[in-house]
Every structure is written in structure tokens, then in C-alpha cells.
N, C-alpha and C positions, 0 to 999 in steps of 0.2 A: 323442150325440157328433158337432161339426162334422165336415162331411166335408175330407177331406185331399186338397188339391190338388198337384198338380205345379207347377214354375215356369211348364210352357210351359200349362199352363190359364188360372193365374193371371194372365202375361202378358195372354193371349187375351182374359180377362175383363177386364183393364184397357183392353185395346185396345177391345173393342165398346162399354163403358161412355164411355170417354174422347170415341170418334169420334160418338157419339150425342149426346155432350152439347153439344159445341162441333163441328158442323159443319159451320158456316162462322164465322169470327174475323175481327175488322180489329186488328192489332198494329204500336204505333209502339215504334221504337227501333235505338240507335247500331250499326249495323253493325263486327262485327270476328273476325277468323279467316277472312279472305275467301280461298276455294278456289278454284280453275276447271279441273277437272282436263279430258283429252285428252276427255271424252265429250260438253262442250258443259253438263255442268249447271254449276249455278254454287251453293256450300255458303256457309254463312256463321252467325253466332251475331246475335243481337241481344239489346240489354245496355241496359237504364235506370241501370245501375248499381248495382242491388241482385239481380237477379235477370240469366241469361244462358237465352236460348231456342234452339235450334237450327235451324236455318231450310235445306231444301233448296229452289233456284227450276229445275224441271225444264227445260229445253231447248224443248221444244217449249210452256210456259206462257210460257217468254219474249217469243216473239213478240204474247202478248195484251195486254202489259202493254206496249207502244211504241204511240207516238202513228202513227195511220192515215193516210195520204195518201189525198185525194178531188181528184183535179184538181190547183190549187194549194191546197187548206185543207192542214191538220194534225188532227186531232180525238183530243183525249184521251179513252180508252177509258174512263177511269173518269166522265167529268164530261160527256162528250159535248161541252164546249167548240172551240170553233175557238180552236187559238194558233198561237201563232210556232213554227218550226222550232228546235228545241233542239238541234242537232245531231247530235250519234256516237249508238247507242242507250243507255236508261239500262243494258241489261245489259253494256256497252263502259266505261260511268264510273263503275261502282259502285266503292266502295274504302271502307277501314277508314278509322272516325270518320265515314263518312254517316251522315244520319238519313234513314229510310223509313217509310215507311206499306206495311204488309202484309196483303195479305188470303189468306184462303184458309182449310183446312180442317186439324185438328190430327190427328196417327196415331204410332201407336205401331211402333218398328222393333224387331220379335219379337227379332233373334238379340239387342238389346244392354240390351233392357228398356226402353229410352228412349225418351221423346216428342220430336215434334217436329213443323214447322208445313211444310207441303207448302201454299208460296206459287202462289198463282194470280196475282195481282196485286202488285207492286211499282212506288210511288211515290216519288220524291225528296221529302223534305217540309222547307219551312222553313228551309233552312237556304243557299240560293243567296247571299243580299244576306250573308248572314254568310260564308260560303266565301270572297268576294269583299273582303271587308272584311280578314279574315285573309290574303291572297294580298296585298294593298297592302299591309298595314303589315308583313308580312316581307320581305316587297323593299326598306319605305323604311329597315327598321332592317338588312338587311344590308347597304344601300347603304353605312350610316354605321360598317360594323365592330363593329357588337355580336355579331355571332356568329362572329368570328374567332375560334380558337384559339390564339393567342398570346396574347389580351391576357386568359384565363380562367388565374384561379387553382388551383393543387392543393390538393385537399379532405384534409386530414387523417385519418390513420388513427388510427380508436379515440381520438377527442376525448374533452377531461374537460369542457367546457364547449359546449354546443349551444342555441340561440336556434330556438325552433318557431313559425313566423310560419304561424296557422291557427284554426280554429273549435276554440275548445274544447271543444262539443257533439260534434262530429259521428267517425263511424267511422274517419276518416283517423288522426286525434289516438289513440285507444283502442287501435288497432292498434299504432301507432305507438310509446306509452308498453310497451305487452305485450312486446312486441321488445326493448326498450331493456333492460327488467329480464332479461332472459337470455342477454345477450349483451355483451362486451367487459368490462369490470375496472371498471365504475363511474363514473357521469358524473353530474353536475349539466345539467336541462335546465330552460329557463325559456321558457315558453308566452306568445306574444306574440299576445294575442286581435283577431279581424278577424271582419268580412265573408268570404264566400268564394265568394258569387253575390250577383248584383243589382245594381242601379246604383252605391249607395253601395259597392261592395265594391271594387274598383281601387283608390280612397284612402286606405281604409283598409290597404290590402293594402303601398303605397308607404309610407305613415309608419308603418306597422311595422318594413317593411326599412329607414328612414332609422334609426330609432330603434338598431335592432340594431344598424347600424354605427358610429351614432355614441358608442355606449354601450361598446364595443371591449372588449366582457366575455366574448364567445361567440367561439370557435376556428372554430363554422361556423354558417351559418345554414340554415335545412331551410324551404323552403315546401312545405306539401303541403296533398290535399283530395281526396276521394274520385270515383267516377266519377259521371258524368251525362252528360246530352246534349251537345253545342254550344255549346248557347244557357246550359248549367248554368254547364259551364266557361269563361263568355267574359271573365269577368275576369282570365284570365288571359292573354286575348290581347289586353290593352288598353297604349297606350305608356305611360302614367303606371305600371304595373310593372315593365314592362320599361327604362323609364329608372332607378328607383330599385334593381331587380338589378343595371345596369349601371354606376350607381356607387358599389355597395355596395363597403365597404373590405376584408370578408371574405368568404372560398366562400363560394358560393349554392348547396344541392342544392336542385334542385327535382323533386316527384314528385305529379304531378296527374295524377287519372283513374286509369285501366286500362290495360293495357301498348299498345291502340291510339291511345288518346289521346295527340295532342304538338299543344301550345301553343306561345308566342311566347315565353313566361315559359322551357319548356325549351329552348329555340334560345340564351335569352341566358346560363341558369345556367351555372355553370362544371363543376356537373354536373351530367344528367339522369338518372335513376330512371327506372323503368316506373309503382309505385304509393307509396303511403306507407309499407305495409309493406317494400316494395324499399330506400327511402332508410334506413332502421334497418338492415336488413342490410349495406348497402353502409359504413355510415359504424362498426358497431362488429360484428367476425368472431365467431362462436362461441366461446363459452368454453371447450370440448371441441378447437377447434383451434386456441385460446391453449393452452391444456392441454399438447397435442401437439407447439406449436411451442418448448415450455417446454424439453417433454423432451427435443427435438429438440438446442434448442441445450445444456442440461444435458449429455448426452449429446459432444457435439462441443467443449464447452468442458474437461468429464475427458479427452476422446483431447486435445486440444489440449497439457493440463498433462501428461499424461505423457508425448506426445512433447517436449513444451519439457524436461521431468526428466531424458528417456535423453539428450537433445542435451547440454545443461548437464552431465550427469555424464559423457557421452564427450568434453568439452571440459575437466570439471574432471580427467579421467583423462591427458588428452596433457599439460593444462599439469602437472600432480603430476609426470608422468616429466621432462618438458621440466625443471622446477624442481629435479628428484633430482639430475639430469645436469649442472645448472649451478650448483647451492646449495653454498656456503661448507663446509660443513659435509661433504658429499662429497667436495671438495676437499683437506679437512684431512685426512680420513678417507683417502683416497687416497696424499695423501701421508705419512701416519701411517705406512701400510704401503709405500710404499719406503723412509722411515726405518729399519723396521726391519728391512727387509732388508737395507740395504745394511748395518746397523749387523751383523746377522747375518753378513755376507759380511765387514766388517771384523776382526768377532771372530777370524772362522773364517783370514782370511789373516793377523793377528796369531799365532794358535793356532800355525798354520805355520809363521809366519815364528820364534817363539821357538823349536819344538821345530826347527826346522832350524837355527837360531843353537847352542843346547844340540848339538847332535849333532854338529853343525863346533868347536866347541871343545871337545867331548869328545874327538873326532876330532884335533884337532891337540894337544889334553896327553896324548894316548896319544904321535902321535907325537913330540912335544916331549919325555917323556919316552923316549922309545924312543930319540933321536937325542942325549941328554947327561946323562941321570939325574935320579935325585929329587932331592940333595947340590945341584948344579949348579940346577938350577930355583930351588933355595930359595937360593942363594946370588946368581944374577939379582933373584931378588925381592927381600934383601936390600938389593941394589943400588940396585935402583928405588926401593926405602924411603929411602934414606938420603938420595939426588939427589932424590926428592921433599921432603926433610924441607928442604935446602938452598937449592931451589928457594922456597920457602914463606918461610925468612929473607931471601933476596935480594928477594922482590917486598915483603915488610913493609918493610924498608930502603929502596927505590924509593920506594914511599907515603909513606913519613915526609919523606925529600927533597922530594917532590913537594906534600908539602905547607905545608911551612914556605914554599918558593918560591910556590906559591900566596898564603898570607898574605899576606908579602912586597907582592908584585905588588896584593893589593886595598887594603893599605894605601896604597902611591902612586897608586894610582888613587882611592881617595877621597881624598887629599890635594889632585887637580888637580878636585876637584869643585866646578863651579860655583856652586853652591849650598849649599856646606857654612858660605862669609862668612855668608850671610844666618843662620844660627844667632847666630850673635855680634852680629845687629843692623845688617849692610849689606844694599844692596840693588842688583837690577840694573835698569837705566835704561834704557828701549827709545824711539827714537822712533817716534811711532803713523804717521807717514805712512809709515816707509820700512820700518818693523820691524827696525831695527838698532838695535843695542844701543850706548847711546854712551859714548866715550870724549874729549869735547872741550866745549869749550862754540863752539868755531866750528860744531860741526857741526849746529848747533840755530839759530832765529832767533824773534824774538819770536814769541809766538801758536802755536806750535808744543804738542801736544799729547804730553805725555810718560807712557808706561807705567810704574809704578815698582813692581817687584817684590819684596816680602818674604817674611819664613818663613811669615805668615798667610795670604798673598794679595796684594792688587794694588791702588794707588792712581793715578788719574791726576792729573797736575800740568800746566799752561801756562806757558812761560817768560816772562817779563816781560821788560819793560826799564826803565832807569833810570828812567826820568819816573812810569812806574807804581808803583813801588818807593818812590819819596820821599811821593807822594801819601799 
């Protein structure tokens, strides 16, 4: 049966095995995580871009790895060369995106399991004439406004159409497509194949992006490409890309390297990403917080409608009273019922008024008979009968007078009717200018226009005169 180790043997044995085998290393690569905490060491990772090492440079190896003063020489520790004064020390200019040459001896740190390279020697390597070449051409293009933020466009949230200007081969692209399938509501994306190091790789890099824009089918455009050193990624700090970002007609995200890497290319995009997996996240969110932002507004869109419900129904409830209070039909109804009250209240003072009528002339043929007898009463009434009976012949005699004198009176009044001649075939003769009806022939002169009125109606005539006459 193998024997059974603990972690911290196991460690131990990795540790003695590990520092035996490589005890002393020369290791090149891009500096980034750079630390310098209050103790004077100085931490940091180094990355070729597939693999990341951990790298501490102790405090006191620091001073071995600076160039020596002898008099006035310099002498580089590692090469024994005599140079130039390089200035500040390299432990003063170290910074993320360096490339270095590392030497030293590998060890494992027991509490976290981890290896790592306990540097004795650190060099700048390679990468001066290119530092300096990047340091110009970001001056001449900030001179000219390409990294201004106003004149960069807004990158669209959760695009349906996206242009991928990059190696189809390589791990930027793979990452990049893995992402996309998990995230946002579904996109069309079309991989626009380049270069992405090497000389030819800049022009090919720029008539991709000319291509994408002028092709104005992609909402954004994505350049990306995985980590490497400097010198991997210098196509991206060449002006032939950076002009062709710069007049590209749509966003440009761009996402080159590892999160210490930044180019020319991100300076000009309208937006920069850390890696290529970063630009997929950035450009389309979690389908779990569309999800949640579903339910969110789902949720805010039912309070929305039932508050709009209780408003609308405590507006359709005021206008319902508002309308009860002013509608015809209340109106009628209202005054329906004073109708019939008042019609009640007529009743009731008619009611009154007769049985108090009744009870006054009950009242007075008590005393009317009391005051002359029953004999005497009927003999009045008699009276009244007979003068009513008299009464009745004198007004019929009146009427009969009154109406023969009527006759009478319309018979000479239609006798003096003007218009009774024109039955028998005369007529009346008006002249048209004065409207008098004439009786002369002075009172007329030739050309004169004459009205002439019969039983059927009206004819006009012009008076002539003699000469017209014989004619």
C-alpha cells in the first residue's frame, strides 16, 4: 500500500524536487501585476502569453542586477560590458508591458503551494527602440485627435450583427465565439480573416476594417488577438491601423493581449476591453441578467398597469358622479319628483279647498234656511229658474239681430270689393313705375310699362303711341 502523505510533506517534496531540478533559470517575459510594496521588494508575474510565472526580485538582489560605476565607466553586471549611463535604476522603471530577462533560482512558497522564481538578476530586454517608436507614434496621433473622446462612437448594447477583424486560428477568436453562444439573445457574427503579427499583418489588419465599414452590415466591429510580448503585438501599434480604426464608420471594440497590455489600436477604438474574452462580455450581458432584467421590468410593467387601472377607475368613478349630478336623466328624474309633489300638494289643497267650499255652503243653506224657510228657498229658486229661462230668450233674440246685421254689413262690404269686377272679366291697371293704379290715359306716357291684373293673374302691357299703332 502507498504511503499517505500529508499536504505539507507533499508540498516539501515538491519543493526539494522542484529547487533541485532547476537551480538556476534564465526566464524571458512580459512583465504585469507589478507590486512594490512599503518593504522595498518589488513582486510581479511574467506572461508569454499562454503561461503567467510568479516572480519575486528581493530588495537587496536588486542592487546586483544595476549597471556598476568604475570611475566614469558603467559596467553591466551580466555581460561585463562598458555602456552608456541609462539612467534612473532598472528597479525605478520597471512597469507592466516590460519585456525582461530573468535569471535566478525556482522555490516553492509552502503556506500557498505555489512556485515561483526568486530573481537574482533582472534585464530590460529588446524592447527599447520599440518603447520609443510607440511613445512617437502616440504623441503624433494624439497630436491629430484620434484619441479624443468626443469624436468616438457608442458601442451598442447586445448587437445582432458583429464583424470579428482576427485570426481565425488562434485562441482570441475560440474564446471569443464560446462567449457569444452564452450570452445576449442571439447574434449573427462574421469573422473577417487577417494577420495578427508580422510584417504583412498591419495591412492586412486596415483592409479588414476598410472592408467592415464599407460593407455597413455589422452594428460593431471587434478587433482582438491574444497575448504576447511587444514585439507579438506591434501590429497593433502601427499608423496604418490606427488610421483605418480612425475612419472606420462603425464602433471599433478593440481587445488585444492581457489586461496589461494597451496598444495604439486601444487608444484610437471607441472602445477598449482588457482581453478578447472581455470584448464578448462587454458587447452582449448574461442571459441570467436578461432573464432578471425580464422579470424585473415584467414585474414593474403589472404595478405600472394596475396602478394606471386604480387611477382610470378612481377618474372613471368621479366622472360617473360628476355625470349622475349633471345627466338629463337626473334632471328629469328630479323634477319628475317635484311634479309630483307639487301635483300631491295640489291635490291635497284642492281636497281642501272643495271640502271647505262643501262645509260653507252647507253652512250657509242651514242658515239660509234657518233665516226664510224651505217654501221661500224653492220659491227664490223658482225665480232664478224662470229669469234664467228669460235671460236665455233675450240673448237668442240679441244673436239673431246680431246676425242678420252682420250679413247685412258683409254683403256691402263685398259689394265695394275691389276685385269682385275682375269675376265678370275687368281688370285693374297699375302703373309699373309709380304703382298707382290708373284712371286716365293722361296719367300714362308712351313706353310706359303697365301692370294689368285679372281673376287668373297678371299681364304686363307698354303704351304706345299713334305712329306705333298705324305701323
Amino acid at each position: 500500500m502507498p504511503a499517505i502523505l500529508s499536504v505539507s510533506e507533499l508540498t516539501r517534496a515538491v519543493k526539494d524536487l522542484l529547487e533541485a531540478e532547476f537551480p538556476f533559470v534564465w526566464v524571458r517575459g512580459q512583465i504585469s501585476n507589478l507590486a512594490r510594496p512599503a518593504s522595498g521588494h518589488i513582486y510581479f508575474s511574467l506572461t508569454d502569453g499562454d503561461a503567467v510565472l510568479g516572480t519575486v526580485w528581493f530588495r537587496g538582489a536588486q542592487r546586483a542586477s544595476e549597471p556598476q560605476a568604475r570611475g566614469d565607466e558603467t559596467i553591466n553586471p551580466l555581460t561585463g560590458e562598458i555602456e552608456e549611463s541609462v539612467g534612473p535604476a532598472l528597479n525605478q522603471r520597471l512597469e507592466d508591458g516590460m519585456e525582461v530577462l530573468c535569471a535566478g533560482r525556482l522555490n516553492v512558497f509552502e503556506p500557498r503551494g505555489q512556485y515561483q522564481l526568486v530573481a537574482e538578476l533582472v534585464q530590460e530586454q529588446g524592447v527599447g527602440d520599440l518603447r520609443m517608436a510607440f511613445e512617437a507614434l502616440k504623441k503624433k496621433l494624439s497630436d491629430k485627435g484620434y484619441f479624443d473622446e468626443a469624436r468616438k462612437m457608442a458601442v451598442p448594447s447586445n448587437p445582432a450583427r458583429v464583424a470579428v477583424v482576427t485570426s481565425p486560428h488562434g485562441a482570441a477568436i475560440r474564446d471569443f465565439l464560446r462567449l457569444s453562444e452564452v450570452r445576449g439573445t442571439g447574434s449573427e457574427i462574421r469573422i473577417y480573416p487577417t494577420l495578427v503579427q508580422g510584417d504583412r499583418a498591419p495591412e492586412q489588419i486596415a483592409q479588414a476594417l476598410d472592408m467592415v465599414s464599407e460593407e455597413q452590415w455589422a452594428e460593431v466591429a471587434v478587433l482582438i488577438r491574444g497575448g504576447g510580448s511587444l514585439e507579438d503585438l506591434w501590429a497593433f501599434n502601427t499608423e496604418p491601423v490606427a488610421d483605418a480604426i480612425f475612419r472606420s464608420q462603425i464602433p471599433v471594440v478593440c481587445g488585444v493581449g492581457h489586461e496589461p497590455d494597451v496598444s495604439i489600436a486601444d487608444f484610437v477604438a471607441d472602445h477598449r476591453v482588457a482581453t478578447p474574452s472581455h470584448a464578448a462580455q462587454e458587447l452582449w450581458p448574461r442571459r441570467e441578467t436578461l432573464s432578471q432584467q425580464v422579470d424585473r421590468l415584467e414585474i414593474a410593467l403589472a404595478r405600472a398597469y394596475h396602478s394606471m387601472l386604480r387611477d382610470r377607475e378612481a377618474d372613471f368613478s368621479q366622472l360617473r358622479r360628476a355625470l349622475v349630478l349633471l345627466s338629463p336623466e337626473r334632471r328629469l328624474a328630479q323634477q319628475a319628483e317635484t311634479f309630483h309633489s307639487l301635483a300631491e300638494r295640489l291635490q291635497s289643497a284642492a281636497n281642501r279647498m272643495v271640502r271647505d267650499n262643501v262645509d260653507r255652503t252647507v253652512s250657509l243653506t242651514r242658515r239660509l234656511v234657518r233665516a226664510h224657510g224651505v217654501e221661500a228657498i224653492n220659491q227664490k229658486g223658482r225665480t232664478v229658474q224662470s229669469l234664467g229661462h228669460g235671460l236665455q230668450v233675450a240673448m237668442e233674440r240679441l244673436l239673431e239681430r246680431s246676425s242678420a246685421g252682420f250679413e247685412t254689413a258683409a254683403a256691402s262690404l263685398n259689394a265695394l270689393n275691389p276685385e269682385r269686377p275682375l269675376e265678370q272679366g275687368y281688370g285693374l291697371v297699375r302703373v309699373r313705375k309709380n304703382g298707382k293704379f290708373l284712371r286716365s290715359p293722361d296719367e300714362v306716357t308712351p313706353g310706359d310699362v303697365l301692370d294689368i291684373r285679372v281673376r287668373d293673374g297678371s299681364v304686363l302691357a307698354r303704351v304706345m303711341n299713334e305712329a306705333e299703332e298705324n305701323k
